[in-house]
Each structure stands twice: as C-alpha cells, then as structure tokens.
C-alpha positions in Angstrom: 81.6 28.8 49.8 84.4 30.7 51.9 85.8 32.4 48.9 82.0 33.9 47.9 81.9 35.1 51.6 85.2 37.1 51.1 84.1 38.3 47.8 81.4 39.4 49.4 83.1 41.2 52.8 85.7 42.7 50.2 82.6 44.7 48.1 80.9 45.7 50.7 84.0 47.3 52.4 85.4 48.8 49.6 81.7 50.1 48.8 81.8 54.2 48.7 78.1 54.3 50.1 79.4 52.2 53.1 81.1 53.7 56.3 83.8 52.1 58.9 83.1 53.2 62.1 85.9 54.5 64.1 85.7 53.4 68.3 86.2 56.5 70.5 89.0 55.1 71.8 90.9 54.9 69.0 90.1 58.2 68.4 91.0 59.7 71.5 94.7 58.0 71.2 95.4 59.3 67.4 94.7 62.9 68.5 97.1 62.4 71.5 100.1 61.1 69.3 99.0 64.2 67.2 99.3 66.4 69.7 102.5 65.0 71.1 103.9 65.4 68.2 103.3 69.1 67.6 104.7 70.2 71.2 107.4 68.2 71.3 108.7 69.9 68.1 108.6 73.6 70.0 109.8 72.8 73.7 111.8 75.0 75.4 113.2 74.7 78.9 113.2 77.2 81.8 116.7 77.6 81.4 116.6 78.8 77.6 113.4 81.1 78.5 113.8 84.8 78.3 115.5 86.6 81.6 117.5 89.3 82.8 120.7 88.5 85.3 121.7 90.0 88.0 124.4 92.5 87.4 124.4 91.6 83.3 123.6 93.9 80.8 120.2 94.0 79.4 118.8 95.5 75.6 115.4 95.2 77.2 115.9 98.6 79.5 117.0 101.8 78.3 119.6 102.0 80.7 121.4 98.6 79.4 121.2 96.8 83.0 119.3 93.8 84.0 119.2 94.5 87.4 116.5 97.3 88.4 116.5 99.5 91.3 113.7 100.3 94.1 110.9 102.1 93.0 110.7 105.2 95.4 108.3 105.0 98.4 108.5 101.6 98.5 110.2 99.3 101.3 111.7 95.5 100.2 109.8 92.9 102.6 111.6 92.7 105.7 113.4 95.8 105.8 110.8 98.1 107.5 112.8 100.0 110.3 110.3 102.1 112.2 112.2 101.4 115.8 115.1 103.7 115.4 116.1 102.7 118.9 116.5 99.6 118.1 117.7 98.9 114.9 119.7 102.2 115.0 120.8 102.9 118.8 119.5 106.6 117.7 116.8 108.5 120.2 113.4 108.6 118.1 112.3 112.1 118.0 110.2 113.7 115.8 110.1 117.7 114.1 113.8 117.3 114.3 116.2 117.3 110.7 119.4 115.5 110.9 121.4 113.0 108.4 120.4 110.3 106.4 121.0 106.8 107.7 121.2 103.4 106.0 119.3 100.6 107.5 120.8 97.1 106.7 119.3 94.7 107.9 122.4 91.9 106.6 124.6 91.9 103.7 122.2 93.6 101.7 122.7 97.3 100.5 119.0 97.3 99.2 117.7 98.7 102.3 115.6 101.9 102.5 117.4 105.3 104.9 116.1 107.1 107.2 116.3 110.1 108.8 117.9 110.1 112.3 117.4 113.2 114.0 120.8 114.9 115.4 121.5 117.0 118.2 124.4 119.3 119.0 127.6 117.5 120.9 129.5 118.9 123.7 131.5 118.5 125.6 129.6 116.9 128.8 127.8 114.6 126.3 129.6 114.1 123.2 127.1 111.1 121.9 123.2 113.6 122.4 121.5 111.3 119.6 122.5 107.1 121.2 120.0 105.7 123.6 121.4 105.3 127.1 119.0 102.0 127.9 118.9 98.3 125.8 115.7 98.1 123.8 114.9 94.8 126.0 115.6 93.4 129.0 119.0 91.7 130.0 119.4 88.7 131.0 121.9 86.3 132.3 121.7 83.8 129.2 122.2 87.2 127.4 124.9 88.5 128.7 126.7 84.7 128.2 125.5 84.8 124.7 127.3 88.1 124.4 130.5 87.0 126.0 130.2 84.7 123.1 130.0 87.0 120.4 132.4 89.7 122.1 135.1 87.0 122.0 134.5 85.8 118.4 134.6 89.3 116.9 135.8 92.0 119.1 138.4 90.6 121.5 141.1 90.3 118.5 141.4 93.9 118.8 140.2 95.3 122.7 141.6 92.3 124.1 139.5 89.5 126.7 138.7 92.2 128.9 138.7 95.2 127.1 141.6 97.2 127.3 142.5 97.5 123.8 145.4 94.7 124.4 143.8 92.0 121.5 146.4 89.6 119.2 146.1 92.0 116.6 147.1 95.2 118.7 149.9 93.3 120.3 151.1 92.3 116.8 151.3 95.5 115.3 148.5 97.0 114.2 148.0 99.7 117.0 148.4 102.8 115.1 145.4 104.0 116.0 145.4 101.5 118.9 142.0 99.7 119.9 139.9 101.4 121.9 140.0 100.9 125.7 136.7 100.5 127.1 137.6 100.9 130.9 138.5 105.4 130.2 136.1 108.0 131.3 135.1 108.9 128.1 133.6 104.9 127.2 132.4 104.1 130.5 130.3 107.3 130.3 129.3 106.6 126.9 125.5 105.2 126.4 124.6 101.8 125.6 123.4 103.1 122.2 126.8 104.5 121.0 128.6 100.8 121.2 125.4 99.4 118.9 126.4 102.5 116.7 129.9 101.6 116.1 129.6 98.4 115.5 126.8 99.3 113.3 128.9 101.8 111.1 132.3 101.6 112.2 134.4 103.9 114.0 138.0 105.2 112.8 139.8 102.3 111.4 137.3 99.7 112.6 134.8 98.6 110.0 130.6 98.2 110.0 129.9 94.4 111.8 126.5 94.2 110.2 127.2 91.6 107.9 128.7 89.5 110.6 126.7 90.2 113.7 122.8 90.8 113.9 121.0 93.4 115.4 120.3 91.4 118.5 123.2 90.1 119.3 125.1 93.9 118.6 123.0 94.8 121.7 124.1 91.4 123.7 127.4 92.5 122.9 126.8 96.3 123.9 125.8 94.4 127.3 128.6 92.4 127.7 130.6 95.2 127.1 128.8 97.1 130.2 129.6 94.0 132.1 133.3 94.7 131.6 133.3 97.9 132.3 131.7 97.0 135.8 134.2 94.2 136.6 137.1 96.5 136.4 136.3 99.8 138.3 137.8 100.2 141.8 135.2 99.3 144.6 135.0 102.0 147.1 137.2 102.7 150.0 134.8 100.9 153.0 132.9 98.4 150.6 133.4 94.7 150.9 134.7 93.8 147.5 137.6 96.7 148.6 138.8 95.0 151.8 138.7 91.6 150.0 140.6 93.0 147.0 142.9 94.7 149.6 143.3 91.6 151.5 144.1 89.3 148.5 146.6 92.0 147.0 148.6 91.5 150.7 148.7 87.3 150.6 150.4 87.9 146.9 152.5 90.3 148.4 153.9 88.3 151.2 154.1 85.0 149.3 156.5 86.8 146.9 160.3 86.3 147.4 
C-alpha cells in the first residue's frame, strides 16, 4: 500500500501538465545570491577609483597637471579680505591705484590679491599707506597674550625688550643688525607698519604669516607699543623722573 502511494506521488510530480509551486521566500533569497554574485565580481574600492593628485601629473588636462588653478573672479571659502585695515595694516581708500597685494590668510598661497592703494613717502612720514590705530580695542589680557607671542617669535632677534640685542644678534648674525624699536624713526612709526612687516617681511627678516595669525600680529604690534612706552625718559618734573632719579642715586652710593 505504501509503495502504490509513492508510485503515485512520483507520476504526478514528474507529470509535465503539473506545476511545483515556488514560496516567495525562496524566491526572494535565490535572486539575492544572484545578485551577490554579479557585484561582487566588479567591486572596486575608493582607493583604485579614478582621481587626480595634488601636484602629479594628469593625461586628463591639456596642460598635464592634476592640480587646477582658481577660476578668475572667484574667492576660496574663507579667504575674503574686504577689511584692508585689518588683514593688511594698509588705510582703505578708494579711486586710488597702487600695488598688488597677497592676502594669506595661513600657509596657503591660494589666496586672492588685492589692490592696496599707495601714497607718496617722505620724509616726515615715510610709512603714508599703515594705519596708525589697532582694528580693535586693547586690552590687558591682550597685551599679555602679546608679550607671549613677542617672546616666542620675535625676541630671538630684538631682544626681551626690544633693542635689537636677541641670542641670535649677540651670536653673530647682526649684519644687518635687528631692528631697534626704542629710535625715532620706530617709535614714530604707526601701529600698521609693525603688522606689515611681520606680514611680508622686512630686509633680512622673513613673512610670520605662517607662524602667527592675524590677531595675534596686531597683539604683538601692541606689545611692541608697550615697549616702546616703558623705555622713553619721563619728563624733567614728573613723578616717574624723581623716582627714577632717586633709585639711580641709592645704586650709586651702595657701589664701592
């Protein structure tokens, strides 16, 4: 009786006017094995995709290079410079023709120039174009901020207190010596022209823009006008003179 009922089960299977049925289920999982199979046979990782590299050549361009430059009239996000005062230490001025100025902002040379308007020197005011007043006020945690910086980078050269007397001047290199900060010519010198040279360099000291940021260029600029202050004579009949005089004659006396 069991061997009729598998005869039968076996014809009616193997019957061509007979379907199976398939579940969806099953279904659904032979097409995903199919269609893992098929991609995994073309992956590609991000680091085999098609790229250029900075500062490698390129057959893509005409020019060979992988690196592109700046499409004209265009300004790289975050190097927008419309404060000349600021960023610069120029005076802003407008109608006025003058040379073309690089604005970076860091390390980068990407950044967009300018045109800072120029004005005739002379004489009685050999820096016309540099600001003569900080962008923002000063403040005490300023000014020790820039006494920070000042020491870091600029006292190797012009010394603790600014008279051009750093390690590196007393070891040698002094030929063109630092600059002394405490002559006429400095102390008379605007706020703006300190920002400038430490901005582009001046004789055989190079651009800080690298190394310093625009903010604290100007604490330094302040510090530096702190200096200057601490080390001019006090007048004749002023307090700080008869203190200074009567401090000079206690070292005098207590010396053999």
């Amino acid at each position: 009786m069991l061997s009729s009922s598998r005869r039968k089960d076996a014809e009616t299977f193997s019957s061509p006017s007979r379907r199976v049925t398939m579940s969806p289920r099953l279904l659904a999982l032979l097409l995903t094995a199919h269609c893992l199979l098929l991609t995994s046979s073309c992956r590609r990782d991000m680091q085999d995709q098609p790229k250029t590299i900075a500062y490698r050549e390129s057959s893509f361009y005409k020019d060979g290079t992988g690196s592109r430059p700046l499409i004209d009239g265009t300004v790289p996000r975050g190097y927008l410079r419309e404060d000349r005062e600021y960023y610069l230490g120029k005076k802003s001025a407008t109608g006025q023709s003058g040379m073309t100025v690089a604005q970076p902002a860091g390390a980068q040379a990407t950044a967009p120039a300018i045109n800072a308007p120029t004005a005739p020197a002379s004489a009685t005011n050999p820096y016309p174009d540099d600001v003569d007043t900080f962008p923002f006020p000063i403040t005490k945690k300023m000014l020790d901020e820039g006494e920070e910086r000042y020491n870091i980078y600029c006292s190797v050269c012009h010394g603790m207190t600014g008279y051009g007397d750093g390690i590196v001047a007393r070891r040698g290199f002094n030929r063109p010596s630092p600059a002394n900060y405490h002559q006429d010519r400095l102390r008379q010198a605007p706020v703006g022209h300190f920002f400038d040279v430490m901005t582009n360099g001046w004789g055989a000291m190079p651009s800080y823009v690298s190394q310093v940021s625009v903010e604290d260029r100007w604490k330094i600029a302040a510090y530096i006008r702190a200096l200057q202050l601490s080390q001019m004579l006090k007048p004749a009949g002023s307090e700080g003179a008869r203190k200074t005089r009567s401090s000079s004659t206690v070292k005098e006396s207590s010396n053999p």
